[in-house]
C-alpha positions as CSV (number, residue, x, y, z in Angstrom):
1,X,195.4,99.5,2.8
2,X,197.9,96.9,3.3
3,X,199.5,95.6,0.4
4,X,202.4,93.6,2.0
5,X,202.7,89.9,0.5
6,X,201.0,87.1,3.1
7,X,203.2,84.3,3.5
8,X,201.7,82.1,1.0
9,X,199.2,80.4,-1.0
10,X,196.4,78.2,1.3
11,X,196.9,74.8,1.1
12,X,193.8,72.0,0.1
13,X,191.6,72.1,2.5
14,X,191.7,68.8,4.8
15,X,189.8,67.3,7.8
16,X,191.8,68.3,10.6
17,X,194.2,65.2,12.4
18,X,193.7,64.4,15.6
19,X,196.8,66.4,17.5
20,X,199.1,65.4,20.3
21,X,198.2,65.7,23.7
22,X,198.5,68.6,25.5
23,X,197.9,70.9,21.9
24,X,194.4,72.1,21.9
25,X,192.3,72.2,18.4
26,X,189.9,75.0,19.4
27,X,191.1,78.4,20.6
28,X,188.6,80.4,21.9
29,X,189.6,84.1,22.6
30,X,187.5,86.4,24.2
31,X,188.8,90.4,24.1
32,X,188.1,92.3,27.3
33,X,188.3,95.5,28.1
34,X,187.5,96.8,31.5
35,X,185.1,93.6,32.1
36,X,186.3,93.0,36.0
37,X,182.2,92.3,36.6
38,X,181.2,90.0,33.9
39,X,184.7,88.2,33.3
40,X,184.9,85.4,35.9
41,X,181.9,84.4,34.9
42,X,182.0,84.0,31.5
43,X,184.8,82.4,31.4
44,X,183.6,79.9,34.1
45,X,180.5,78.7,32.2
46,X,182.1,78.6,29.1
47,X,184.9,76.3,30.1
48,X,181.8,74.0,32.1
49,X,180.3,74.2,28.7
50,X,183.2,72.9,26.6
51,X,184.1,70.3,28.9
52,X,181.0,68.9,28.7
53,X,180.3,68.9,25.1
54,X,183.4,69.4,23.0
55,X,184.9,66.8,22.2
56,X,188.7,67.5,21.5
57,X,191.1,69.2,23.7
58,X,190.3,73.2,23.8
59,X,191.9,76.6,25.3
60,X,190.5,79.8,26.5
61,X,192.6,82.8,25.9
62,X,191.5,86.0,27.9
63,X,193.1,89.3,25.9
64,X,192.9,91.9,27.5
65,X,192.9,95.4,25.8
66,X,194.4,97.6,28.2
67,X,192.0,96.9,30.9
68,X,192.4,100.3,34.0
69,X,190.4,98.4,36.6
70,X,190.6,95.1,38.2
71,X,190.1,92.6,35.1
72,X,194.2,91.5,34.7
73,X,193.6,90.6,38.2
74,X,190.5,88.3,37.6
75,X,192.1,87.2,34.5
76,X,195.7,86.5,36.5
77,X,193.4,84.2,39.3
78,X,191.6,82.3,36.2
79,X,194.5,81.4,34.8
80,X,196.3,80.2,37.9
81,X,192.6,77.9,38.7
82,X,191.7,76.8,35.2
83,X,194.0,74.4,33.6
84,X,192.7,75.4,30.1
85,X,192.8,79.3,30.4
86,X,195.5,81.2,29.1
87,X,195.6,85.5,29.6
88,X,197.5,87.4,26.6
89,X,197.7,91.4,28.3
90,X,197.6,94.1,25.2
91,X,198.5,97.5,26.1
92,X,196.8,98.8,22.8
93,X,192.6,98.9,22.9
94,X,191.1,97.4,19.9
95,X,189.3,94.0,19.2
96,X,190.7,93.9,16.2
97,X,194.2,94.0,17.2
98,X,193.3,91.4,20.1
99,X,192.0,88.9,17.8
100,X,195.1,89.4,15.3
101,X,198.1,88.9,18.2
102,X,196.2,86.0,19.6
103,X,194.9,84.4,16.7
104,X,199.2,85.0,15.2
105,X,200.7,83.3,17.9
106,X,198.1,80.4,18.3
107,X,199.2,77.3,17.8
108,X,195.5,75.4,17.4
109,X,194.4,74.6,14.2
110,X,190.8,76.7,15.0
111,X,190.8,79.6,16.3
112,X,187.9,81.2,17.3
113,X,186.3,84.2,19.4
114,X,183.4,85.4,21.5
115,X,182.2,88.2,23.6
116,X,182.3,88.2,26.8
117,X,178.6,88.7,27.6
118,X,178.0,85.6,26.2
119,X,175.0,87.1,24.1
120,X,174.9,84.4,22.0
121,X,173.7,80.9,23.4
122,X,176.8,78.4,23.7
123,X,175.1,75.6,21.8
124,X,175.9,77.1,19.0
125,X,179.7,76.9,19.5
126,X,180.1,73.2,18.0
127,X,178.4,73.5,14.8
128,X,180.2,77.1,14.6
129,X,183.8,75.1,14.3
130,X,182.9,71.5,13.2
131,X,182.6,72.6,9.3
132,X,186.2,74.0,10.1
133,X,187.5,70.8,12.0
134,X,185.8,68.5,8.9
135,X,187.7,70.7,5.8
136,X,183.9,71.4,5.1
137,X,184.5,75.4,5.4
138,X,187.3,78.0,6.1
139,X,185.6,80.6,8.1
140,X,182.4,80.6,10.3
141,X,180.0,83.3,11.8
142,X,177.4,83.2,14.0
143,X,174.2,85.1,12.5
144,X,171.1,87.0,14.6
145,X,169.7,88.0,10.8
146,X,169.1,84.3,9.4
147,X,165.5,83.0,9.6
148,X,166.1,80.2,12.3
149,X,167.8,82.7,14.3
150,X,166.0,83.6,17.8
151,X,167.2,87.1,19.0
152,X,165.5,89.7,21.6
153,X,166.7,93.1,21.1
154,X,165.7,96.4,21.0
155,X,164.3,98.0,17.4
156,X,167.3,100.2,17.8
157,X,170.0,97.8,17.8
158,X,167.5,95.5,14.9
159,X,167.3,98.9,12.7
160,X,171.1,99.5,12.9
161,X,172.2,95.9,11.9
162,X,170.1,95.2,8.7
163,X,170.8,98.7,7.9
164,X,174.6,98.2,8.1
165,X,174.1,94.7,6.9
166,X,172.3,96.2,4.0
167,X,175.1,98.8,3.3
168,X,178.0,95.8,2.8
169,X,175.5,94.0,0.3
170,X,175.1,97.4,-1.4
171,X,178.7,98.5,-1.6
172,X,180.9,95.5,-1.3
173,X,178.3,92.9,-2.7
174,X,178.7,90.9,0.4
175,X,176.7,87.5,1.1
176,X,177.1,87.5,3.9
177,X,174.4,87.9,6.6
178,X,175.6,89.7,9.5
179,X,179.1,90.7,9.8
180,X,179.4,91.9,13.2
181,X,177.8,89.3,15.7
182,X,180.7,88.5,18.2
183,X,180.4,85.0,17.2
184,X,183.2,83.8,14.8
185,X,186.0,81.4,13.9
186,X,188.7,80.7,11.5
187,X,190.9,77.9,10.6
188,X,194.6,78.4,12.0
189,X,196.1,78.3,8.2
190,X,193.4,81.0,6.9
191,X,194.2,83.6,9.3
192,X,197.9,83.1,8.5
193,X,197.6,84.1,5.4
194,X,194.3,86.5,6.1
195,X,195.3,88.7,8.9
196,X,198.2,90.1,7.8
197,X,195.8,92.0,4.7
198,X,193.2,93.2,7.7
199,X,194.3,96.5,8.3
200,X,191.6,97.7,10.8
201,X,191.8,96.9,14.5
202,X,188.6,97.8,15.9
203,X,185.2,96.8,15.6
204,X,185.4,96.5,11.7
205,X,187.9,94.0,12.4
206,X,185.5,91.4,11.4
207,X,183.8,92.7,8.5
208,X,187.0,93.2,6.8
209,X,188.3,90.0,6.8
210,X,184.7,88.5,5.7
211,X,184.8,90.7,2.8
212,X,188.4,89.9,2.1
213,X,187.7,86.4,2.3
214,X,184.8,86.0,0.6
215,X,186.0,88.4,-2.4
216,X,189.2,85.5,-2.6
217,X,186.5,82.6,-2.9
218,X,187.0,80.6,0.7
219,X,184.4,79.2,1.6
220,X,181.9,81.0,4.9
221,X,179.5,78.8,6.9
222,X,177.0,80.4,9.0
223,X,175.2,79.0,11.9
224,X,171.6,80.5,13.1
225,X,171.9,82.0,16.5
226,X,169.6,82.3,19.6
227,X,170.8,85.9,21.0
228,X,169.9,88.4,23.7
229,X,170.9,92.1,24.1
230,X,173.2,93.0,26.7
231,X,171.4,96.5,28.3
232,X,174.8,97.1,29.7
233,X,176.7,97.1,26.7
234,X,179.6,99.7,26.8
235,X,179.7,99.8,22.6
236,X,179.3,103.7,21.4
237,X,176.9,103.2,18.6
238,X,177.5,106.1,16.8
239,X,181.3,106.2,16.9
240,X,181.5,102.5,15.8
241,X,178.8,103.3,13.5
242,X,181.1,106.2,11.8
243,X,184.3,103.9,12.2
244,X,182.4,101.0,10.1
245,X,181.3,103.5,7.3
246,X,184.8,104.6,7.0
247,X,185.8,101.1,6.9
248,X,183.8,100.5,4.3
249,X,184.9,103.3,1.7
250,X,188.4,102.4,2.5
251,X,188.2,98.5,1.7
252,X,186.2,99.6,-1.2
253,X,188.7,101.4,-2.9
254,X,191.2,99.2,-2.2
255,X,189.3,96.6,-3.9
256,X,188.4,98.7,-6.9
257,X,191.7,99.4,-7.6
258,X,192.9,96.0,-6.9
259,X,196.2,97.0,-4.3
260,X,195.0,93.6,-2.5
261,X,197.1,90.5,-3.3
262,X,193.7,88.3,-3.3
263,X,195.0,85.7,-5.1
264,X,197.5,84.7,-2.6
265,X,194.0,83.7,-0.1
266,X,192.9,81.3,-3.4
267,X,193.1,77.5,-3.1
268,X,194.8,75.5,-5.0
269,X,193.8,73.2,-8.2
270,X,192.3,70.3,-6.8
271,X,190.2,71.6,-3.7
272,X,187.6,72.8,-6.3
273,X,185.1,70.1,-7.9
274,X,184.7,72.1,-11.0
275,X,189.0,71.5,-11.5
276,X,188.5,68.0,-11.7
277,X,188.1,65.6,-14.8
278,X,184.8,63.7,-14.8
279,X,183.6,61.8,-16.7
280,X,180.3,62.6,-18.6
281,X,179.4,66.3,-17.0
282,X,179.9,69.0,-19.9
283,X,182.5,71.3,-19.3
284,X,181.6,75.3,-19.5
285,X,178.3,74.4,-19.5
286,X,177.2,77.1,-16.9
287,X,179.4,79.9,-19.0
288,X,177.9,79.1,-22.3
289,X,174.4,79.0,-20.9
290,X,174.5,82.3,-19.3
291,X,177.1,83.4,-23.2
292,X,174.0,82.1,-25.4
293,X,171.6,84.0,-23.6
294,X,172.9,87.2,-23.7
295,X,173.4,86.5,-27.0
296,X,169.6,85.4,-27.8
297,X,168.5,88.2,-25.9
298,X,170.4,90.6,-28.2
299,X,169.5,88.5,-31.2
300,X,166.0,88.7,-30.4
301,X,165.5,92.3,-30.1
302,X,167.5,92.8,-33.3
303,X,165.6,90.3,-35.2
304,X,162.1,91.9,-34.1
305,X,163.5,95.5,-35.4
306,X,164.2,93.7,-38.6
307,X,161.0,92.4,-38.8
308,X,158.8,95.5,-37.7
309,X,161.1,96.8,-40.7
310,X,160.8,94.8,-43.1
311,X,157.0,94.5,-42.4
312,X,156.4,97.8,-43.4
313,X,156.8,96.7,-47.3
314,X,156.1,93.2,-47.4
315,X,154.2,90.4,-46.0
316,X,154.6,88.8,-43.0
317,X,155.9,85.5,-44.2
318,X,158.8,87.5,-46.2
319,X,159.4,89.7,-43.5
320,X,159.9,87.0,-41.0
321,X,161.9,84.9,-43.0
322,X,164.5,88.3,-44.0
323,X,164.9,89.3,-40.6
324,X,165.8,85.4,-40.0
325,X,168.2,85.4,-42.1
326,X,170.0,88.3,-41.1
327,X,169.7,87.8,-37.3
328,X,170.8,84.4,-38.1
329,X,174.0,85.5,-39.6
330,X,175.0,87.8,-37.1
331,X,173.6,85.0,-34.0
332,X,176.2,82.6,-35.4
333,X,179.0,84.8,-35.6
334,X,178.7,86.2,-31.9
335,X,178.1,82.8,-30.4
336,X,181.1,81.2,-32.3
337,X,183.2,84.0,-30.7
338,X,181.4,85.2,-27.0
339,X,179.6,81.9,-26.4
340,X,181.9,78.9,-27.2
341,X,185.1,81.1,-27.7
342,X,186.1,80.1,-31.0
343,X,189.1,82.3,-32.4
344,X,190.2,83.1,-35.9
345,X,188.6,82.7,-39.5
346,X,189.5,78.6,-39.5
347,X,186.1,77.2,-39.9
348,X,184.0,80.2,-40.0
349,X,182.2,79.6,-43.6
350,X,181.5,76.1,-42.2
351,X,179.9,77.6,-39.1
352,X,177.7,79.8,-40.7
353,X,176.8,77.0,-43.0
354,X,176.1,74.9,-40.3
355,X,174.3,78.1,-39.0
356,X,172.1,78.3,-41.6
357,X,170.9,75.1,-41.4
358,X,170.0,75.8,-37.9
359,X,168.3,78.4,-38.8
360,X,166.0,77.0,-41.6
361,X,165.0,75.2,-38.2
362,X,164.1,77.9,-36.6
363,X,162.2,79.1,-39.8
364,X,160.1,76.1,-40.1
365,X,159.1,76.4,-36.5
366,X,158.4,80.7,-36.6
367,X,156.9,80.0,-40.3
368,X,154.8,77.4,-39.4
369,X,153.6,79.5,-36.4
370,X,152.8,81.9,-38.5
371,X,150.3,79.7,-40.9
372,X,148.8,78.4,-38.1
373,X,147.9,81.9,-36.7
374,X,147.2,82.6,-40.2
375,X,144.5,79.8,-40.9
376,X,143.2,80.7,-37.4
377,X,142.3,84.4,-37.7
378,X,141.6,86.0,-40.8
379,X,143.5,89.1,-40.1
380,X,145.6,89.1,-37.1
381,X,147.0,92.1,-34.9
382,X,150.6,92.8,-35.3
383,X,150.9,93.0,-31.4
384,X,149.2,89.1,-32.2
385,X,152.0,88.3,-34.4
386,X,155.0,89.4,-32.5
387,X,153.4,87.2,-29.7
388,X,153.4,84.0,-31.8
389,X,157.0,84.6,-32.7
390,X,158.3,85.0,-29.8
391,X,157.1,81.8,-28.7
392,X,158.1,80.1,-31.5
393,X,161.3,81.9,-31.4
394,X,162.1,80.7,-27.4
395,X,161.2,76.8,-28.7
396,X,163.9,77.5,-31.2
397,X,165.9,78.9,-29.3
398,X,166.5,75.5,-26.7
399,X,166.6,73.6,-29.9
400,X,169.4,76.0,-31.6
401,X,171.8,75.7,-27.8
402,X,171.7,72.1,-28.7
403,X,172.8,71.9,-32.1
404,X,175.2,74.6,-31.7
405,X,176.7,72.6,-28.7
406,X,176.7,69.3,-29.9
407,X,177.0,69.7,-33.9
408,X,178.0,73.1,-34.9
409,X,180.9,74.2,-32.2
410,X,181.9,70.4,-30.4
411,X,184.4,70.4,-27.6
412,X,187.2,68.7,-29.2
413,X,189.0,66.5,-27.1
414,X,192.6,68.2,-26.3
415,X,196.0,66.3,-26.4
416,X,198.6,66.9,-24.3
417,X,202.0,68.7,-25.8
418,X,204.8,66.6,-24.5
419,X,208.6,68.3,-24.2
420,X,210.2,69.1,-27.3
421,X,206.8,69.6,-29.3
422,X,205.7,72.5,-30.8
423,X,201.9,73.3,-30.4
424,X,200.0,73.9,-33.8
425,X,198.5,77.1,-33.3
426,X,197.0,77.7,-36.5
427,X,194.2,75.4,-35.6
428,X,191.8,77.6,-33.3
429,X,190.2,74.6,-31.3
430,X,194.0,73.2,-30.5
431,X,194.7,73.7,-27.0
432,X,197.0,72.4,-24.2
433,X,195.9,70.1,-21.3
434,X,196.8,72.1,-17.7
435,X,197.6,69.1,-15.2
436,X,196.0,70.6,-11.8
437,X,198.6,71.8,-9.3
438,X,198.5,70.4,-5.8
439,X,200.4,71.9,-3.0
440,X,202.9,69.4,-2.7
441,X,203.6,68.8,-6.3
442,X,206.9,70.2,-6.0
443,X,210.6,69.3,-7.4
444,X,212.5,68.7,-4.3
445,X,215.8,69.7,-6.2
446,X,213.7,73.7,-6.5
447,X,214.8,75.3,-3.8
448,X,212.5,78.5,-4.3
C-alpha cells in the first residue's frame, strides 16, 4: 500500500467558476479495451447527448488499454470528426490505471468516467456531476442497488453485487451502495490529492478510492440509476471476483495499521458547519448525549445490582434510596470526567455536591414511585418493582442531562490568550480559543 505524501491538503470546497473558452468543465473518460464493435457508437450518442443537455463546455477522452484489434483506429477517425473527442493510447491493460493517467493530466475541473456499453441510461449524467460543479459534493457514483434504481439483470450478476456490496459494509464499514457500477465522477482537485494513495489498477480501482475517500470524510453523492446488462460483457467474473477480495484484505490492513496519510484528503476549518461559531446551538451536544448515555446505561445496571442487594436485608424504600446514593456518587464522577470532560480535582467536592442534589431529585421521583405502587398493591412482585424504577429512573434520567448540562458542569465561555500571556492551567475549564484555518490564511513572508 502506497504511503507516499499527496501533494497537499484539499482546499474549501467552492462552486466551480465558469472557465475560459475552449477549457472544458466535464471530462468524461471511457476505458476501452478491444471495443472496435461498440466504440463508435458510444461515443457518438454520448457526445449527441451532451450537446443537447449539458450545459458547459465538455470533452470525451477515449483511453485505450492496449487495444490488439481495430479500436485505436476507430478511436484515431473519432477524434479527427469530433471536435470534443480526445484518444489517450495506454500500452498497460487496467481500468484503473486508465482512469488514473487520464484523470492526472486533465485539465477540467470534473472529471468523470463511463463504460462503454453505455449500461447505464445517460440522463443520469447531469445530476451525477452537478453536486460536484455546485461545491455540493466531492465524489459521485451512479448506484443499480438504491431503491429508485431501475436495473434488468440476471440473478447472477444481482447475487454477486449485493454480495460484494455486502462484504465492503462488513469489512471496511462502507456506506456506500454500490462500489463498482461504471458510473462515476470526481472533482479535478480530489483526484489530485486521491489518486496518488489508489494503488490498484484494475477493476477495484474504484472501490478503493471510495473507501479511501469516505474513510478521510469527503463528501459521496449517489444518484439512482436505470441500468441494463450487457449479455456480451467480456468481464471474468470470477477473476475480478478473486482480484476484489484481495483488494479488500489489502486496503484493510493498510487501514488498520494506519500507513495511509488520510489526513492529507481532510478539509480544511471552515468547509464544515460544525467548525463554525453560531450563535445559540450548544456545542458538543451530540458527544455528550451519546457520553451520558453510556454512562446511564452503566449506572443503571449498577444501581439495580445495588438494589437487588441491598433488598435482600431491608425494605424497599431503604434499599432504593442506598443504591441511590451510591450509584449517584459514582454517576457524577464519570460524567464529570467521560461526559463533559472535566480534568483535575478543581471543583470536584462542588460537583458531587451539586450531584447530590440532583440526585435527591431523582429520589423523590423513584421514591414517590415507589409509594404509589405501594398504596396501589398490597404486596407487589419484585419483577413489579424493578419495572416502576426503571421508569422512574429514565424520567430522571432527562431531568438529570439537564441539570448536569446547564447547572452542575456549564460551558464556560473561553478567552482568547493573546502573545506574551501565559495560559492559567491550574483552572481545569480554562482553555484556548482555536481561530479556524482557511486555505489562504497564509503569511506571504512564509515561504514553506
Amino acid at each position: 500500500m502506497r504511503t507516499d505524501s499527496s501533494p497537499g491538503t484539499l482546499p474549501a470546497r467552492e462552486h466551480l467558476p465558469a472557465v475560459s473558452a475552449g477549457t472544458p468543465v466535464l471530462d468524461v473518460v471511457i476505458p476501452v479495451y478491444n471495443e472496435e464493435k461498440d466504440l463508435r457508437r458510444c461515443v457518438e450518442r454520448l457526445h449527441e447527448h451532451l450537446t443537447r443537455t449539458f450545459p458547459y463546455a465538455f470533452r470525451i477522452t477515449i483511453a485505450d488499454n492496449a487495444s490488439t484489434d481495430a479500436t485505436p483506429l476507430v478511436a484515431a477517425r473519432l477524434e479527427q470528426r469530433i471536435e470534443q473527442v480526445r484518444v489517450h493510447r495506454l500500452e498497460l491493460k487496467g481500468r484503473g490505471r486508465a482512469l488514473r493517467a487520464v484523470w492526472s493530466a486533465s485539465d477540467a475541473p470534473v472529471l468523470a468516467y463511463m463504460d462503454v456499453d453505455l449500461s447505464t441510461d445517460l440522463n443520469a449524467l447531469l445530476p451525477l456531476v452537478a453536486p460536484l460543479i455546485s461545491g455540493h459534493s466531492d465524489l459521485a457514483i451512479g448506484s443499480r442497488l438504491s431503491r429508485a434504481s431501475r436495473v434488468v439483470r440476471g440473478p447472477k450478476r444481482e447475487f454477486i453485487s449485493r454480495a460484494y456490496n455486502l462484504i465492503l459494509r462488513g469489512s471496511l464499514q462502507a456506506r456506500f451502495s454500490d462500489a463498482q457500477c461504471g458510473f462515476k465522477a470526481i472533482r479535478g482537485d480530489v483526484a489530485r490529492v486521491l489518486l496518488p494513495l489508489v494503488e490498484d489498477t484494475g477493476w477495484f480501482f474504484d472501490t478503493e478510492m471510495l473507501v479511501l475517500a469516505e474513510r478521510a470524510g469527503l463528501r459521496i453523492h449517489e444518484v439512482p440509476v436505470d441500468w441494463v446488462d450487457d449479455p456480451d460483457s467480456t468481464v471474468h467474473i470470477v477473476r475480478t471476483a478473486t482480484d476484489d477480495l484481495k483488494g479488500v484484505w489489502r486496503v484493510g490492513r493498510a487501514l488498520a495499521t494506519g500507513s495511509l496519510p488520510l489526513d492529507r484528503l481532510a478539509r480544511p476549518f471552515g468547509d464544515d458547519p460544525r467548525d463554525r461559531e453560531i450563535e445559540d446551538v450548544p456545542k458538543g451536544l451530540a458527544r455528550q448525549l451519546v457520553g451520558f448515555c453510556v454512562v446511564g446505561g452503566l449506572s443503571t445496571l449498577f444501581y439495580l445490582l445495588l438494589y437487588s442487594g441491598f433488598r435482600t436485608v431491608t425494605g424497599s424504600q431503604i434499599a432504593n434510596a442506598c443504591a441511590l446514593l451510591v450509584s449517584a456518587v459514582a454517576n457524577t464522577a464519570a460524567n464529570r470526567r467521560l461526559t463533559f470532560g472535566v480534568r483535575g480535582r478543581g471543583g470536584a467536592v462542588r460537583h458531587q455536591a451539586q450531584g447530590l442534589v440532583v440526585f435527591g431529585i431523582g429520589l423523590a421521583l423513584t421514591s414517590g414511585s415507589l409509594a404509589a405502587l405501594g398504596a396501589a398493591t398490597a404486596r407487589p412482585a419484585h419483577s413489579t418493582e424493578l419495572a416502576v424504577l426503571i421508569a422512574a429512573n429514565l424520567a430522571a434520567t432527562v431531568l438529570r442531562f439537564l441539570l448536569f448540562r446547564a447547572w452542575v458542569f456549564p460551558e464556560r465561555e473561553t478567552t482568547p490568550v493573546r502573545a506574551g500571556d501565559t495560559a492559567d492551567t491550574t483552572r481545569p475549564d480554562a482553555t484556548v480559543r482555536l481561530q479556524p484555518v482557511r486555505p489562504y490564511d497564509t503569511d506571504p513572508r512564509d515561504h514553506r
